[in-house]
C-alpha positions as CSV (number, residue, x, y, z in Angstrom):
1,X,-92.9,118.7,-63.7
2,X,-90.1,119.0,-66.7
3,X,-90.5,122.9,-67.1
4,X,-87.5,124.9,-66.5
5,X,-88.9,127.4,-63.8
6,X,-90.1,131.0,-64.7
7,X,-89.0,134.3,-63.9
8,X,-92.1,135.0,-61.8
9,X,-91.1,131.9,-59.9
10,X,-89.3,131.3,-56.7
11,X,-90.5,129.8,-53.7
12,X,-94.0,128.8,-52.8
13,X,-95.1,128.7,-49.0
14,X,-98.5,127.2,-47.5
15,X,-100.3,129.7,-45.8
16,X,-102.9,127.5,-45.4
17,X,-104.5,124.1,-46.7
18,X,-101.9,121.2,-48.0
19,X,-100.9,120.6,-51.4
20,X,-100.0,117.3,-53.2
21,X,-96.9,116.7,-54.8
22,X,-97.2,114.6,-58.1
23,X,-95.0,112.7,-60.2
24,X,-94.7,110.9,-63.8
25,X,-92.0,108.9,-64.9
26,X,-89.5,110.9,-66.3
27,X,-89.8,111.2,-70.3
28,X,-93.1,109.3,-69.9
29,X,-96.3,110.2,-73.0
30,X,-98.3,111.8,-69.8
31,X,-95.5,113.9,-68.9
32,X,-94.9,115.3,-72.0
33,X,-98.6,115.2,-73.0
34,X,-98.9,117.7,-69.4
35,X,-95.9,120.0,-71.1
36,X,-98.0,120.4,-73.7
37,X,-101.1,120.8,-72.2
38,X,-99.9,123.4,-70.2
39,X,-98.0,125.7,-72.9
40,X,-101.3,125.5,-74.9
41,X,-103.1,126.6,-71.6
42,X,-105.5,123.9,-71.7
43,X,-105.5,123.6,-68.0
44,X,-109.0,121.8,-67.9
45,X,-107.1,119.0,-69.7
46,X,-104.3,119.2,-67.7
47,X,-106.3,119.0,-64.4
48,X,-108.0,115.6,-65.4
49,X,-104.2,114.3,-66.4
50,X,-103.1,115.2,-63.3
51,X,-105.7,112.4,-61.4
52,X,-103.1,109.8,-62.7
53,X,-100.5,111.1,-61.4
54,X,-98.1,109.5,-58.9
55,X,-98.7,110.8,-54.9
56,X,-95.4,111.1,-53.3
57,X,-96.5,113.2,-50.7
58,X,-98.9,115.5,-48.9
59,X,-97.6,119.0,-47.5
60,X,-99.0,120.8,-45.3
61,X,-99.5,124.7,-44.2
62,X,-96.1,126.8,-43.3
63,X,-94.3,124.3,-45.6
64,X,-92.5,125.3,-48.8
65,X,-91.4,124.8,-52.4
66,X,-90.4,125.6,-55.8
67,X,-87.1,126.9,-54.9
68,X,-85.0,124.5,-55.7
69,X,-85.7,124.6,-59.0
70,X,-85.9,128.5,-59.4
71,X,-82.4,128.4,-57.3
72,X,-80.7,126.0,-59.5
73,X,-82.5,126.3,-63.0
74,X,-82.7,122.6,-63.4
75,X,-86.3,121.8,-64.9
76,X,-88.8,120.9,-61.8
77,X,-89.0,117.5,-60.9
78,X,-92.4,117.3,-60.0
79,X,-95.9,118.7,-60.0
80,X,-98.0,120.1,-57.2
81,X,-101.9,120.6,-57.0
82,X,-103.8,122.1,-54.5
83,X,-105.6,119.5,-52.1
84,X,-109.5,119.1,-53.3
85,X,-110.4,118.8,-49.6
86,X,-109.5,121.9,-48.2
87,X,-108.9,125.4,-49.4
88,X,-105.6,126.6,-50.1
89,X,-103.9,130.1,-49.7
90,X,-100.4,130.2,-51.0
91,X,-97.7,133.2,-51.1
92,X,-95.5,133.0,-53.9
93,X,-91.8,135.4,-53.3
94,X,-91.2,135.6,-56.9
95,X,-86.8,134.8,-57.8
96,X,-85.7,138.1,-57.6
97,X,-86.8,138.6,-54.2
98,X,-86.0,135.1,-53.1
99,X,-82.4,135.8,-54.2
100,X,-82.2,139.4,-52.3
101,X,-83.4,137.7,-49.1
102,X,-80.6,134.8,-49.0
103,X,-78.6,138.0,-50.1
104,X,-79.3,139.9,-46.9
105,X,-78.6,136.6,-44.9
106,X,-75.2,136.8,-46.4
107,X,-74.9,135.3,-48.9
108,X,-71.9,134.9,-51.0
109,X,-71.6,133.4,-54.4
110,X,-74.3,131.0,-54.0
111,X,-73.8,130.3,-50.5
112,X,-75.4,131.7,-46.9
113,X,-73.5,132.5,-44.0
114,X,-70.7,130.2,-45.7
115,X,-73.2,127.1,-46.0
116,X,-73.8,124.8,-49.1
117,X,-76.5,125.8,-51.3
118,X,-78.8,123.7,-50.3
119,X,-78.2,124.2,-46.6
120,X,-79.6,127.8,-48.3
121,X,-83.1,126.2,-49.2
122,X,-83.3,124.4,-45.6
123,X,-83.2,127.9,-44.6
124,X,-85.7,129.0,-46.7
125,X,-87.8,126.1,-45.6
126,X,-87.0,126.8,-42.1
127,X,-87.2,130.6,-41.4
128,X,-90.3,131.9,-40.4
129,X,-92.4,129.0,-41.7
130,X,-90.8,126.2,-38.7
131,X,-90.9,129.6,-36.3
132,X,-94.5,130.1,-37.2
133,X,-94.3,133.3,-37.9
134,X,-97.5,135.0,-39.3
135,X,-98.7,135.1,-42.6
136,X,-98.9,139.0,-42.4
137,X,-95.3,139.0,-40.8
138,X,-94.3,136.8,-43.7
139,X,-95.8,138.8,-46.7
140,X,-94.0,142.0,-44.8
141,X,-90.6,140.2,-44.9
142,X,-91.2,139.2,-49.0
């Protein structure tokens, strides 16, 4: 939450396990306080900061995210942490790639098949993941 996204970024999907999506307030000491933790790669610190975090949600496997953010370059607007219950496998398609798939989909200065941009992330959202696709069939296509 409040980083601007990296290159290495893109979009994130659950191959298995759910993840939590966390929030501060905006601006807030722990927010900052997680900036800095982070740049300074104190994760340990970081990990125990993240327990007061805000729960917004719970997603589950063959769900996605990240992209927005990687997309539009806006600074992420929230955090998300592997659940502590259940193992996790996640596939990351770093930007480049993300942006040479909605490429080959058609798209055209920031749109797909003529669609908004973010109609572009439901799709990303959607393909393969809501079609249940396999996680070896999914790696292939990134």
């Amino acid at each position: 939450q409040g980083d601007l996204p990296r290159a290495e970024d893109g979009h994130f999907t659950i191959l298995s396990g759910e993840c939590e999506v966390l929030q501060f307030p905006d601006e807030s000491v722990p927010q900052l306080k997680l900036i800095y933790l982070y740049k300074k790669k104190k994760f340990d610190e970081a990990k125990k900061l993240l327990n007061s975090a805000r729960i917004l949600a719970k997603i589950t496997e063959l769900s996605g995210f990240g992209e927005l953010a990687t997309l539009t370059g806006v600074k992420r607007l929230a955090s998300i942490r592997a659940s502590r219950s259940t193992q996790t496998d996640i596939l990351v398609l770093p930007k480049q790639p993300l942006l040479d798939c909605l490429q080959a989909k058609g798209s055209v200065a920031g749109t797909v098949d003529g669609a908004a941009p973010s109609e572009a992330i439901d799709f990303m959202r959607q393909s393969g993941l809501a079609n249940r696709i396999s996680p070896k069939d999914l790696i292939l296509a990134a």
